[in-house]
N, CA and C atoms of all chains as a GROMACS GRO file, in nm:
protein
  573
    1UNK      N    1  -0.796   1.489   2.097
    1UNK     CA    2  -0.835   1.383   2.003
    1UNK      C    3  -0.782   1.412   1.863
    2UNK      N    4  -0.815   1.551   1.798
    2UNK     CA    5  -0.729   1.555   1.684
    2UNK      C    6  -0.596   1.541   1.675
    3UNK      N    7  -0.542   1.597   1.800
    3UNK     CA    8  -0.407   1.557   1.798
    3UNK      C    9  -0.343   1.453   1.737
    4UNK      N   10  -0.385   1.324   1.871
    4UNK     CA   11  -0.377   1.227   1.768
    4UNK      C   12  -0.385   1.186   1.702
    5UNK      N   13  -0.502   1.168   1.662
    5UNK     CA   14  -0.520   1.166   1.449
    5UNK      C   15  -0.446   1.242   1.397
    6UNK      N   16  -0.395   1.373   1.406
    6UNK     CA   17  -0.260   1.387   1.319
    6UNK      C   18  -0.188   1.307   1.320
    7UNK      N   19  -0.140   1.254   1.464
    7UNK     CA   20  -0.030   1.195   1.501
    7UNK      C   21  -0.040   1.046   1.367
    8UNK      N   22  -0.096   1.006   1.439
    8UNK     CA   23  -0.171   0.888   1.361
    8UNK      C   24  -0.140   0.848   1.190
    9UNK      N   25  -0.202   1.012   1.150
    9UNK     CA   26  -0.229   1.007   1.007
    9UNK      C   27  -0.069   1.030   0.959
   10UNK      N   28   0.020   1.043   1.051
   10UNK     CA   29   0.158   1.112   0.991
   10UNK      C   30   0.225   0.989   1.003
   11UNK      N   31   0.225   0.925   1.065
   11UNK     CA   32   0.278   0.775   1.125
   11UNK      C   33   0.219   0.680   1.057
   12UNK      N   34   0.138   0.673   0.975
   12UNK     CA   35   0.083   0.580   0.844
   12UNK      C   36   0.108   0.657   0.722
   13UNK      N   37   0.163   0.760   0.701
   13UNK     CA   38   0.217   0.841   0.587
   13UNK      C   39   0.377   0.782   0.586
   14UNK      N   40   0.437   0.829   0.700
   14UNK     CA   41   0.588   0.764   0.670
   14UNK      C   42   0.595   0.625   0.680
   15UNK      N   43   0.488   0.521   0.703
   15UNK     CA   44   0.532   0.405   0.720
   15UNK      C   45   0.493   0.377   0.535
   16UNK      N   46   0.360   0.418   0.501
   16UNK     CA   47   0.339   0.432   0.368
   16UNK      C   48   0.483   0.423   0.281
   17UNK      N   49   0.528   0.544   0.274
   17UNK     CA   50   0.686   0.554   0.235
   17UNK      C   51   0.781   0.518   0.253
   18UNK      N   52   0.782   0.463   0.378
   18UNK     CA   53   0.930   0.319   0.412
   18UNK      C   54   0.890   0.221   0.268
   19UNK      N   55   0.776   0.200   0.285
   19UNK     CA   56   0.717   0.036   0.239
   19UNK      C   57   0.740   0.084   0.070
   20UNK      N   58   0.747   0.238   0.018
   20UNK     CA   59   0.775   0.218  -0.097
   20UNK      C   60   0.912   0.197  -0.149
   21UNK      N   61   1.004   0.286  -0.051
   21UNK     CA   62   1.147   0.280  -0.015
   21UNK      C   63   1.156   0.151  -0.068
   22UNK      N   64   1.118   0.048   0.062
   22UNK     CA   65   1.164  -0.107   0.021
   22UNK      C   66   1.160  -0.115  -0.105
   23UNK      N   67   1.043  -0.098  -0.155
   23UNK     CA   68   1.016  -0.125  -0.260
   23UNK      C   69   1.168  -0.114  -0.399
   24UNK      N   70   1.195  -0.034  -0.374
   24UNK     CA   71   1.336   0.034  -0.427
   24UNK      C   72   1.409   0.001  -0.422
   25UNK      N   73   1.470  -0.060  -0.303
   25UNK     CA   74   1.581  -0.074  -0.263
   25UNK      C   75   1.624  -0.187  -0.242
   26UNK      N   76   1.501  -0.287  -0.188
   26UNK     CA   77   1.526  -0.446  -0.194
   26UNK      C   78   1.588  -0.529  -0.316
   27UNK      N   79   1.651  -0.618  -0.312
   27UNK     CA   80   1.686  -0.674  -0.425
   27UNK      C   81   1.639  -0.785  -0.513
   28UNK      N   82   1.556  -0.827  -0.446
   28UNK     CA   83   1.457  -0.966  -0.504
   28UNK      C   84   1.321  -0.934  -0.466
   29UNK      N   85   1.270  -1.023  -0.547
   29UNK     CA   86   1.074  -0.997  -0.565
   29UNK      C   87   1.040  -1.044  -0.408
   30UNK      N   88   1.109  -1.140  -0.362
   30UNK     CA   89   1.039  -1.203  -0.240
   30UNK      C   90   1.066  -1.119  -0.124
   31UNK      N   91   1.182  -1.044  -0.113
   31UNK     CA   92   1.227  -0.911  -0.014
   31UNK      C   93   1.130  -0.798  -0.053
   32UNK      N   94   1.112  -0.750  -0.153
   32UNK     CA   95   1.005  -0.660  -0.188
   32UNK      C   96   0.924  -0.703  -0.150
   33UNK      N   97   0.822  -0.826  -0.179
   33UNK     CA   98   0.726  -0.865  -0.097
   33UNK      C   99   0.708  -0.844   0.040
   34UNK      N  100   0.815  -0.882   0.070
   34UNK     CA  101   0.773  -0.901   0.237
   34UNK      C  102   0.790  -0.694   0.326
   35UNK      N  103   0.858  -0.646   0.229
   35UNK     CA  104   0.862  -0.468   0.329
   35UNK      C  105   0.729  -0.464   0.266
   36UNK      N  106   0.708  -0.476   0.138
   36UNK     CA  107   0.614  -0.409   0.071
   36UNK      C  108   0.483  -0.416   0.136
   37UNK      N  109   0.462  -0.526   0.188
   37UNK     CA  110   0.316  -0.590   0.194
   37UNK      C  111   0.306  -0.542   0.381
   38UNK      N  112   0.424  -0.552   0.433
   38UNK     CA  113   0.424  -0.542   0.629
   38UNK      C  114   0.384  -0.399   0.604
   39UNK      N  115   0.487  -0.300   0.568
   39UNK     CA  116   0.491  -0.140   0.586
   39UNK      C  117   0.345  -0.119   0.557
   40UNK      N  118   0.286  -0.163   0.453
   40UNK     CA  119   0.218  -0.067   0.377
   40UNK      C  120   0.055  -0.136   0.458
   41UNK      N  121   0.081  -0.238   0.532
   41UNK     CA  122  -0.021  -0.275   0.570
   41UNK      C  123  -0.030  -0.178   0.682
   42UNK      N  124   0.090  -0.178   0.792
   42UNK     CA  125   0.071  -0.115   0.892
   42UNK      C  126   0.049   0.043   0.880
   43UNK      N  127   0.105   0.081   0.738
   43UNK     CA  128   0.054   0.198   0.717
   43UNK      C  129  -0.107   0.250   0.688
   44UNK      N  130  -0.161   0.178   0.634
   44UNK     CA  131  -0.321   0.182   0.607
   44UNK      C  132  -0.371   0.169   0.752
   45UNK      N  133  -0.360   0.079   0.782
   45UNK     CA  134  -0.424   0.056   0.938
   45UNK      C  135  -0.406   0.217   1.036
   46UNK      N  136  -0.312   0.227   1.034
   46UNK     CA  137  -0.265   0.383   1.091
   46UNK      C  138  -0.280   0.498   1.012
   47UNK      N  139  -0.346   0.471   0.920
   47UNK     CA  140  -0.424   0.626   0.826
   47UNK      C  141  -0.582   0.568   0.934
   48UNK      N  142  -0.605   0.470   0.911
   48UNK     CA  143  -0.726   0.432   0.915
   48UNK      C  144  -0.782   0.504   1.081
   49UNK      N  145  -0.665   0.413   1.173
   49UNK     CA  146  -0.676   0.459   1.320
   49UNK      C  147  -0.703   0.638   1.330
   50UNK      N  148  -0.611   0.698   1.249
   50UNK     CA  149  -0.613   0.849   1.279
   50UNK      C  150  -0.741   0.899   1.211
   51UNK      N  151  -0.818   0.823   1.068
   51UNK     CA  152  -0.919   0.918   1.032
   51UNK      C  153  -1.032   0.853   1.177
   52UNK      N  154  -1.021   0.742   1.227
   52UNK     CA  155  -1.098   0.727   1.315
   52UNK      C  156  -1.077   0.795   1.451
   53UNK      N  157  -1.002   0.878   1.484
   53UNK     CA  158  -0.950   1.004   1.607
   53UNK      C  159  -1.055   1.110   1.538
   54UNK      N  160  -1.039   1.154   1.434
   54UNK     CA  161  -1.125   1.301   1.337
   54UNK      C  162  -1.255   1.228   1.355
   55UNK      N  163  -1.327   1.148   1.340
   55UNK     CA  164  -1.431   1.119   1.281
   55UNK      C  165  -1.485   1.009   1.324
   56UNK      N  166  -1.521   0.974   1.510
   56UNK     CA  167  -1.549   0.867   1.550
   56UNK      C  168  -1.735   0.818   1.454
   57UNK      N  169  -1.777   0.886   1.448
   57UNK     CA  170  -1.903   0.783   1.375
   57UNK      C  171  -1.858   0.761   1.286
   58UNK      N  172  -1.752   0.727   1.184
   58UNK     CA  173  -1.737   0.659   1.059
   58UNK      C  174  -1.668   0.487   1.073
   59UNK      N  175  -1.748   0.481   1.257
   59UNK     CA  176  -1.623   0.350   1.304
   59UNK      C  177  -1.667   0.206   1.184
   60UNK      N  178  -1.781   0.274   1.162
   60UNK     CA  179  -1.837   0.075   1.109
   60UNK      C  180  -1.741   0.074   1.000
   61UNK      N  181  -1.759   0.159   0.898
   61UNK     CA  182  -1.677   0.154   0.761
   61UNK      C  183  -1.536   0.176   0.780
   62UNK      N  184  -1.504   0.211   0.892
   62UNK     CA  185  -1.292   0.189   0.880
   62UNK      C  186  -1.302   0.090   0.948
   63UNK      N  187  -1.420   0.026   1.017
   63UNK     CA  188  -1.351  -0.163   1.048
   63UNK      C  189  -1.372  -0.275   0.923
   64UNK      N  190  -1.470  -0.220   0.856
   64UNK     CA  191  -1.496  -0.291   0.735
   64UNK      C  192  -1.387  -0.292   0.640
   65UNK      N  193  -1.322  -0.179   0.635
   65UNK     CA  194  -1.233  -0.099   0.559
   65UNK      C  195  -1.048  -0.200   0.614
   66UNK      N  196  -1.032  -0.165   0.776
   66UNK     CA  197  -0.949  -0.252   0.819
   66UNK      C  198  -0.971  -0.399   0.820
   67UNK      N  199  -1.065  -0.445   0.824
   67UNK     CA  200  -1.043  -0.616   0.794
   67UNK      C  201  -1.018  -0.636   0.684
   68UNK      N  202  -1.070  -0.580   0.561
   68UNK     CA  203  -1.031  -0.636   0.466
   68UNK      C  204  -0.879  -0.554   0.445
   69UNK      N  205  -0.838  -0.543   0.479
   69UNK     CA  206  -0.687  -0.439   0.456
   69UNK      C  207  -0.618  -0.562   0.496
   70UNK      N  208  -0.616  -0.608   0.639
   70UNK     CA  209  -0.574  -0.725   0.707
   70UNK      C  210  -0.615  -0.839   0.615
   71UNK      N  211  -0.680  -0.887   0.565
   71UNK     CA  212  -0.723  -1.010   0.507
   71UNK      C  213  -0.658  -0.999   0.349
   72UNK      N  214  -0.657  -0.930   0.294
   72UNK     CA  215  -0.622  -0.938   0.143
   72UNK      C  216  -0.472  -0.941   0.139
   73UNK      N  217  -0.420  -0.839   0.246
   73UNK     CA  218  -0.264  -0.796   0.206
   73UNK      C  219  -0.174  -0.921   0.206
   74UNK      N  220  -0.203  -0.989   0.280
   74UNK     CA  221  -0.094  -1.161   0.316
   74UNK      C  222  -0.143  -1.235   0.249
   75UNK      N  223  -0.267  -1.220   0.176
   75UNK     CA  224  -0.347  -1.301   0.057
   75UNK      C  225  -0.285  -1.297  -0.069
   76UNK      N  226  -0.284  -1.155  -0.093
   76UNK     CA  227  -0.257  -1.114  -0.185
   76UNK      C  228  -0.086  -1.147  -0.214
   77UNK      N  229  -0.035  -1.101  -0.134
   77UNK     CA  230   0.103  -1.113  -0.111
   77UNK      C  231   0.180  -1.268  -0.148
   78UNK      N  232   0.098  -1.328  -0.061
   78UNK     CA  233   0.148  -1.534  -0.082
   78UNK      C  234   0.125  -1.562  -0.223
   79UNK      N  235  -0.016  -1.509  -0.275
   79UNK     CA  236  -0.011  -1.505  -0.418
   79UNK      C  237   0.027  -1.497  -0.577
   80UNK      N  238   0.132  -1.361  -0.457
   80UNK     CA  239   0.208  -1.307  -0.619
   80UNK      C  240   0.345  -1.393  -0.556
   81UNK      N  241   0.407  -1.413  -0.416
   81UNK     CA  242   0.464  -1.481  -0.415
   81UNK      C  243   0.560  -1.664  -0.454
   82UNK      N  244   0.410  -1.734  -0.438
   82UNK     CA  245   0.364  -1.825  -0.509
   82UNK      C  246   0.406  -1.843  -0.681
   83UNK      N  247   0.337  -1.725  -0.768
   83UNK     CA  248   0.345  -1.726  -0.884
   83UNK      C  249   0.514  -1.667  -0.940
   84UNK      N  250   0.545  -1.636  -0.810
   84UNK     CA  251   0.670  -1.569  -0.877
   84UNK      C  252   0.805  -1.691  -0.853
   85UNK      N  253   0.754  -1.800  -0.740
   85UNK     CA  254   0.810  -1.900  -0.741
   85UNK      C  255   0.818  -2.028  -0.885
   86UNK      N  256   0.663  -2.032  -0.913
   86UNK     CA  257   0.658  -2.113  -1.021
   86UNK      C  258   0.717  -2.045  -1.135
   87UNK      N  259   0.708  -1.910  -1.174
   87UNK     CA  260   0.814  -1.893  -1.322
   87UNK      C  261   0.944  -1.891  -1.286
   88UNK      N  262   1.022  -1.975  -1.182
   88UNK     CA  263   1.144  -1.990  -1.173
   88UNK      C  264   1.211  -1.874  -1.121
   89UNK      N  265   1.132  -1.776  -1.066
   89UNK     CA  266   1.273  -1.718  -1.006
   89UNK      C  267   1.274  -1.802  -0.843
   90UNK      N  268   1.460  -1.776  -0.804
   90UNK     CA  269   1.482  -1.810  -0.686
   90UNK      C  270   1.524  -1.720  -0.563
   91UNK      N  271   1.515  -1.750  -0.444
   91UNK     CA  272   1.548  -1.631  -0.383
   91UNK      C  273   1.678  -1.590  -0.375
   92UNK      N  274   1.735  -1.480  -0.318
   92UNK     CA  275   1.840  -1.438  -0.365
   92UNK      C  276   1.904  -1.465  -0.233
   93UNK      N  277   2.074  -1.473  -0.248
   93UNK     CA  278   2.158  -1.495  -0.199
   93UNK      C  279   2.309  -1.396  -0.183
   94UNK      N  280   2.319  -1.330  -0.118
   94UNK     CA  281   2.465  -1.229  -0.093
   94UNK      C  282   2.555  -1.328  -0.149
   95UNK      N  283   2.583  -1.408  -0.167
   95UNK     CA  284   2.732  -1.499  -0.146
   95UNK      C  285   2.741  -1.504  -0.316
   96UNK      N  286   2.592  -1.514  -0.387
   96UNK     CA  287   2.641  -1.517  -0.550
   96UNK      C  288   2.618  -1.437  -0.621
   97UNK      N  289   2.620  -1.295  -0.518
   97UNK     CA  290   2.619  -1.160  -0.574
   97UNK      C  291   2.714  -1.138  -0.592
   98UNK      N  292   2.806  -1.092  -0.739
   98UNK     CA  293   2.940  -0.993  -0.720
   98UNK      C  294   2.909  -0.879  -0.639
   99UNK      N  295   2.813  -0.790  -0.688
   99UNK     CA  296   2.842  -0.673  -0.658
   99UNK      C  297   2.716  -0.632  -0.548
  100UNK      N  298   2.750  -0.634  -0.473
  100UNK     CA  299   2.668  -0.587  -0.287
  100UNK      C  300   2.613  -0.459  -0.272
  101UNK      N  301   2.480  -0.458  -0.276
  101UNK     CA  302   2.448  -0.306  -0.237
  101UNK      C  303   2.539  -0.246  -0.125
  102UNK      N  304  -1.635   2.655  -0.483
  102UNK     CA  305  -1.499   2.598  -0.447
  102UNK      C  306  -1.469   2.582  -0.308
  103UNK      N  307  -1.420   2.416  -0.331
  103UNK     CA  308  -1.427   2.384  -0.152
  103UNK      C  309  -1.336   2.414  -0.119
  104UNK      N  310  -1.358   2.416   0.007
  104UNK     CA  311  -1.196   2.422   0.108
  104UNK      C  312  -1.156   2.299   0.185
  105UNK      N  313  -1.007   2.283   0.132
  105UNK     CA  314  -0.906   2.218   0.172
  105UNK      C  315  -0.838   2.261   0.255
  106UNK      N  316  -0.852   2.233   0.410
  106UNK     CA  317  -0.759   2.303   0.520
  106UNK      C  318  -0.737   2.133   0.564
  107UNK      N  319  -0.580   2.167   0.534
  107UNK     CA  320  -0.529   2.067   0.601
  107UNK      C  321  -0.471   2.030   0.696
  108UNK      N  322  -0.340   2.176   0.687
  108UNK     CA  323  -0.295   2.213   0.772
  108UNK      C  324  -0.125   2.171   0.780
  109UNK      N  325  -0.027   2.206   0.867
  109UNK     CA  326   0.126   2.204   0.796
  109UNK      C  327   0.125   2.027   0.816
  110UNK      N  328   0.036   1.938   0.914
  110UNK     CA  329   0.085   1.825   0.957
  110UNK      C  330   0.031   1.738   0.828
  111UNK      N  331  -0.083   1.763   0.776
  111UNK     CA  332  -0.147   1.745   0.658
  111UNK      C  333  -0.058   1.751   0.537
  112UNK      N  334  -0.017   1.879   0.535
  112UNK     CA  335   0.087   1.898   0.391
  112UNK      C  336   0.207   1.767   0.398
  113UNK      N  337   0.282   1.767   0.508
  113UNK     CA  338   0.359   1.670   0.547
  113UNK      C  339   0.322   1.547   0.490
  114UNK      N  340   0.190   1.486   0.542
  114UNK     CA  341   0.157   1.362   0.499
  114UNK      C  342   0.157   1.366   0.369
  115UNK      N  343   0.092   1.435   0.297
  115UNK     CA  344   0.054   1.470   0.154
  115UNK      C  345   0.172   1.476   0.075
  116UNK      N  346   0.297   1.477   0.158
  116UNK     CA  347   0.378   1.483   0.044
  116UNK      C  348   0.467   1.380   0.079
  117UNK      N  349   0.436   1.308   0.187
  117UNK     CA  350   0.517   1.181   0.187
  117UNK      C  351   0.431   1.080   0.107
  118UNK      N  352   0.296   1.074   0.078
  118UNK     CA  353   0.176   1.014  -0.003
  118UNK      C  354   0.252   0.996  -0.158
  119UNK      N  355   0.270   1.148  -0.164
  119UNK     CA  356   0.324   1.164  -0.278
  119UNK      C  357   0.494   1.112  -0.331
  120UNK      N  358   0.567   1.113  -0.188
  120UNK     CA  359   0.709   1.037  -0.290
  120UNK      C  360   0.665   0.909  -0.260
  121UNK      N  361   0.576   0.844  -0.179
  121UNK     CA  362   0.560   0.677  -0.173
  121UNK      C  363   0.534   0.677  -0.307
  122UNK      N  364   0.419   0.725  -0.367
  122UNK     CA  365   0.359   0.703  -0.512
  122UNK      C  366   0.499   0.662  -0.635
  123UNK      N  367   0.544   0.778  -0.584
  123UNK     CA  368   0.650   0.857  -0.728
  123UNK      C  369   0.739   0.670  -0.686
  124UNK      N  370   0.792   0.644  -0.573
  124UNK     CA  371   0.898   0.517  -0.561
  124UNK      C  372   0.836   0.435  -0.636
  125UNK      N  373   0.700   0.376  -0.565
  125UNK     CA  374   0.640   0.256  -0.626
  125UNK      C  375   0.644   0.269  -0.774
  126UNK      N  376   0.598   0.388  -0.845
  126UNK     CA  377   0.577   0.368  -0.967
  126UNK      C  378   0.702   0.322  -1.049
  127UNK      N  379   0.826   0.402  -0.988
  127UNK     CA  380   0.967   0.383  -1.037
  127UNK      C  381   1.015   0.267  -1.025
  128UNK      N  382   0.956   0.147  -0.922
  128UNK     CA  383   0.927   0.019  -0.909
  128UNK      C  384   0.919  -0.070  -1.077
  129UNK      N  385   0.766   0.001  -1.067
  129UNK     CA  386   0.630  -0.035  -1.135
  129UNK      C  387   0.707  -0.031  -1.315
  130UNK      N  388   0.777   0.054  -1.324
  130UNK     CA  389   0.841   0.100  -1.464
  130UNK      C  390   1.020   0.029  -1.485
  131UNK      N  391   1.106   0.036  -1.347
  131UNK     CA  392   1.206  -0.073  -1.345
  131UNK      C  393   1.198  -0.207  -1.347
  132UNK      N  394   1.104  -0.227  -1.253
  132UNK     CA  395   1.094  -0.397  -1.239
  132UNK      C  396   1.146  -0.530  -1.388
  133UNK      N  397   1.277  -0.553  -1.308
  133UNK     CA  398   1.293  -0.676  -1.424
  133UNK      C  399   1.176  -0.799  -1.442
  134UNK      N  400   1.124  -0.805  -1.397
  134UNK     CA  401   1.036  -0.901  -1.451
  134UNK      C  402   0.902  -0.867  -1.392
  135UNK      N  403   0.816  -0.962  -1.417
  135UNK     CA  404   0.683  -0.947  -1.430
  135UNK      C  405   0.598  -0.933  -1.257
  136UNK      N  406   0.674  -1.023  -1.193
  136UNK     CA  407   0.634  -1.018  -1.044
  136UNK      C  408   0.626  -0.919  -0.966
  137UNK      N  409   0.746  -0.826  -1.000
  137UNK     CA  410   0.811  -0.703  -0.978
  137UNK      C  411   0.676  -0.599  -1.014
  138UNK      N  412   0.661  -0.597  -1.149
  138UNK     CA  413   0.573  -0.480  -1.136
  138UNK      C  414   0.387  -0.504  -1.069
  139UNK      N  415   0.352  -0.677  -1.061
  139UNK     CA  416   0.283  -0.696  -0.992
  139UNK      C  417   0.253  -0.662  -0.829
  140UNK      N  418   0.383  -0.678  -0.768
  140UNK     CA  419   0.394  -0.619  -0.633
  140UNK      C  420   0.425  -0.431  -0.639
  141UNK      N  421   0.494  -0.422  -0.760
  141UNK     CA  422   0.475  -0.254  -0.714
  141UNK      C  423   0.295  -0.183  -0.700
  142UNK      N  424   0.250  -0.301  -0.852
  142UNK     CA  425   0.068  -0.261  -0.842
  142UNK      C  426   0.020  -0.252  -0.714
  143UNK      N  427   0.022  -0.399  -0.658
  143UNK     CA  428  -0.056  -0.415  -0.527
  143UNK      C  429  -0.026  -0.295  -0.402
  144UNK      N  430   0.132  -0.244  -0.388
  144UNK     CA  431   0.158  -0.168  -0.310
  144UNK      C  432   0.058   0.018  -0.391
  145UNK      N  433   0.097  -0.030  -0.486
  145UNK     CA  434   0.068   0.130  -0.486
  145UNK      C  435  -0.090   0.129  -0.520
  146UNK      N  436  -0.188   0.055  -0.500
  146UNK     CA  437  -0.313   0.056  -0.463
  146UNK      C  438  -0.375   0.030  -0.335
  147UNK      N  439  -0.234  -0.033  -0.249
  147UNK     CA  440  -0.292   0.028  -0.088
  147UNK      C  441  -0.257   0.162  -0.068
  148UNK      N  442  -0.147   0.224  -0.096
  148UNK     CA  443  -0.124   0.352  -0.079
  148UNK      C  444  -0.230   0.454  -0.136
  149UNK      N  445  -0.297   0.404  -0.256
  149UNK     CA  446  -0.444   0.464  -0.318
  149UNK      C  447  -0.537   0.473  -0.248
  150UNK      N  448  -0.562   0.359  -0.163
  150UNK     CA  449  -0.639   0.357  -0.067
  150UNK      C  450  -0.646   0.402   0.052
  151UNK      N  451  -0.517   0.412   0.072
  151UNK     CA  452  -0.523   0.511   0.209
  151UNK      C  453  -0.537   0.678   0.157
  152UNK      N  454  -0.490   0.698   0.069
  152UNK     CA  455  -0.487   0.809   0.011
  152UNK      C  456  -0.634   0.843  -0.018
  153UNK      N  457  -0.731   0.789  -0.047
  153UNK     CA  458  -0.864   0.812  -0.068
  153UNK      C  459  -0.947   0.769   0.071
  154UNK      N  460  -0.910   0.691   0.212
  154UNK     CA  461  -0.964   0.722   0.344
  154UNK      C  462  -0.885   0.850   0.377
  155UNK      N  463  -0.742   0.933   0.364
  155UNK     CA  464  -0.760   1.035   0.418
  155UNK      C  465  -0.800   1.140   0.312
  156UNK      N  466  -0.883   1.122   0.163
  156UNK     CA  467  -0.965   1.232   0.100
  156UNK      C  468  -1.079   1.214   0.166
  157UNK      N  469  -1.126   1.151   0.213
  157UNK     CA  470  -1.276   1.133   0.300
  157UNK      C  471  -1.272   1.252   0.393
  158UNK      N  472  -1.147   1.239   0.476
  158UNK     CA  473  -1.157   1.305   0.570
  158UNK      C  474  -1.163   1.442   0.566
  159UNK      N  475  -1.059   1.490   0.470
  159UNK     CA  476  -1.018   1.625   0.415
  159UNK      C  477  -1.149   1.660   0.352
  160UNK      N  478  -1.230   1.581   0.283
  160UNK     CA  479  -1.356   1.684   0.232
  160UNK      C  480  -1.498   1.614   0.280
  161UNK      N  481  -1.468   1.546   0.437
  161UNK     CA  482  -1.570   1.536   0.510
  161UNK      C  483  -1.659   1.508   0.449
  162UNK      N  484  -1.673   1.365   0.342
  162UNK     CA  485  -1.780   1.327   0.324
  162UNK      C  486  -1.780   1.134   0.334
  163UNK      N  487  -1.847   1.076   0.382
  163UNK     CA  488  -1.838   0.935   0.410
  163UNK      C  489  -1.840   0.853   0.285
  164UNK      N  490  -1.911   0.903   0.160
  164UNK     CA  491  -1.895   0.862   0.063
  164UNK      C  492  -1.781   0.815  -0.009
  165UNK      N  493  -1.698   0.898   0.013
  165UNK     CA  494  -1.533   0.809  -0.037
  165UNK      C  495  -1.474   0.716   0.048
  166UNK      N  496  -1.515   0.664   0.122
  166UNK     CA  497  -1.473   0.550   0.219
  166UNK      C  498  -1.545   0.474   0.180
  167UNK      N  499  -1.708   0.449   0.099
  167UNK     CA  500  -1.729   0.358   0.024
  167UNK      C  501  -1.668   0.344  -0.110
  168UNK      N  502  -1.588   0.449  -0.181
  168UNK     CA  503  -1.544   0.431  -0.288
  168UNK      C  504  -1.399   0.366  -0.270
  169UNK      N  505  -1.320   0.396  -0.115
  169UNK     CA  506  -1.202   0.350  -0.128
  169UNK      C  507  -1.245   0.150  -0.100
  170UNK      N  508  -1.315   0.152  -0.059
  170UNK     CA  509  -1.370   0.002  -0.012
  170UNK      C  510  -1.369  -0.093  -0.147
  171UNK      N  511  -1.468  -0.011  -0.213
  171UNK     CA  512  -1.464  -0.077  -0.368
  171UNK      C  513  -1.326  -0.110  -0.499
  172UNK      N  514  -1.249   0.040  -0.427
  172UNK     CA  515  -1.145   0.025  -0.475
  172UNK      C  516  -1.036  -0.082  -0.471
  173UNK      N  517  -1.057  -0.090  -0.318
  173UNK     CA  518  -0.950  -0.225  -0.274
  173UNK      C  519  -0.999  -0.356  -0.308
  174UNK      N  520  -1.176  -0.386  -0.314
  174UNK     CA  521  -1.169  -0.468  -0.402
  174UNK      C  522  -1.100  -0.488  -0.514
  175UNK      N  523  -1.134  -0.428  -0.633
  175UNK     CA  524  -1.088  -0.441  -0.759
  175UNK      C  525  -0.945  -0.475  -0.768
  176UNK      N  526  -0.885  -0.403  -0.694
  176UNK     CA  527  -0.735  -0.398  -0.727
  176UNK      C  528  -0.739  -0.544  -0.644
  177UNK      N  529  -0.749  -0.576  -0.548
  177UNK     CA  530  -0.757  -0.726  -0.501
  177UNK      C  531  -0.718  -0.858  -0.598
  178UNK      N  532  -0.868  -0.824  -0.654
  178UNK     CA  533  -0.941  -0.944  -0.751
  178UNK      C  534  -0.843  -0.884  -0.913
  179UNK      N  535  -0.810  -0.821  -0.924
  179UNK     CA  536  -0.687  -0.784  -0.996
  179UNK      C  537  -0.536  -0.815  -0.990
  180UNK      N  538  -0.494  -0.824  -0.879
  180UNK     CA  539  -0.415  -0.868  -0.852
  180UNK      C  540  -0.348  -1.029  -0.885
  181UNK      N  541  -0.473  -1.092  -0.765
  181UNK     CA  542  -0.465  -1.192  -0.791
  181UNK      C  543  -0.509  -1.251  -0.967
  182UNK      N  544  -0.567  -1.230  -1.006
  182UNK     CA  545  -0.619  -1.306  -1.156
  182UNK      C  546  -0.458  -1.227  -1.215
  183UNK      N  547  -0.429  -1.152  -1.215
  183UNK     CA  548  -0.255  -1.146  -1.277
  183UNK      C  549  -0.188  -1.254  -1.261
  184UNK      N  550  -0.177  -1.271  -1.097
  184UNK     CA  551  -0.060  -1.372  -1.043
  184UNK      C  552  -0.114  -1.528  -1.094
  185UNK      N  553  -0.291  -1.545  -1.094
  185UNK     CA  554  -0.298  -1.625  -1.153
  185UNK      C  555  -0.251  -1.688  -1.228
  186UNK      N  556  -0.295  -1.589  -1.379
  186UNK     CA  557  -0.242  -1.617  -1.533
  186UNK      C  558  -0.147  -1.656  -1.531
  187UNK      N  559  -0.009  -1.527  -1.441
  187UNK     CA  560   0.124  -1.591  -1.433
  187UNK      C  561   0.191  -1.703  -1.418
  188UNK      N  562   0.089  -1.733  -1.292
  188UNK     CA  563   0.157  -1.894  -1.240
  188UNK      C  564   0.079  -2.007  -1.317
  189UNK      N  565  -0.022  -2.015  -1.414
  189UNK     CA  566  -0.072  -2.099  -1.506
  189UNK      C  567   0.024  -2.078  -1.671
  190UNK      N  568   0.088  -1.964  -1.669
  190UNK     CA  569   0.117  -2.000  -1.806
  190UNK      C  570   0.252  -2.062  -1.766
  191UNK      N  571   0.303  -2.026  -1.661
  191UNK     CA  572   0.452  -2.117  -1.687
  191UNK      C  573   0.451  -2.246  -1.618
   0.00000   0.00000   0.00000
């Protein structure tokens, strides 16, 4: 059982860090959005799964803990998305990029 | 003085915790515009949050899983009232 909860807790650590990667590396707010908000969701959820391998009686508060993880992140996300539409930015396009990552 | 046994798979995580942080922030401080450092916030307060469900674990007390709970509120209801303002002033 601990096993897996390492397993677990290591596999929501590097997904953690993809999702900041994106963060970096994407080129528009709405591409950042979208690694930012997937990775980092699936990363919490999979910290969450592994502290629940260590520590099965803490199940009520990491489901309380995971719904709202699930409920806010695509909330949150459409949100800043939304607002980042109305101050005019647009999404981005390769073709009227000179210069190409 | 407590003990922190984490262990090598532990250290691992702990320090991938730690360059997620260090990116987002470098996000959080590049970002050309305003949206930009809004989404680096939101990311790097789930990563807070996971980072404070696995301090629960490491010092075995249930109490910080109500503090990370509260946490993700705030930053939530933070979030959004940013993106708010944003999308009302323009």
């Amino acid at each position: 059982m601990t096993v897996i909860g390492d397993i677990f807790l290591l596999v929501g650590a590097v997904f953690l860090c993809l999702a900041a990667l994106g963060m970096v590396r994407m080129p528009d707010v709405f591409n950042r959005i979208q690694t930012g908000t997937k990775g980092s969701t699936l990363g919490a959820l999979s910290v969450l799964i592994g502290v629940f391998f260590h520590h099965p009686d803490w199940w009520a508060k990491l489901v309380v803990l995971a719904v709202f993880v699930l409920v806010t992140s695509p909330v949150g996300s459409s949100i800043i998305a939304r607002a980042a539409l109305a101050t005019g930015l647009r999404p981005w396009h390769q073709a009227e990029d000179e210069e190409t990552v | 003085m407590m003990g922190l046994e984490i262990g090598i798979l532990g250290g691992i995580a702990v320090a991938l915790l730690g360059i997620a942080v260090l990116l987002g922030a470098a996000r959080l401080v590049l970002g050309p515009t305003v949206a930009d450092r809004v989404v680096a916030a939101d990311i790097l307060t789930i990563i807070t949050t996971a980072a404070l469900v696995w301090l629960a674990l490491v010092q075995d007390s249930a109490i910080v899983l109500d503090i990370a709970l509260v946490f993700g509120a705030l930053s939530f209801v933070g979030v959004v009232a940013i993106a708010r303002a944003l999308e009302k002033r323009s």
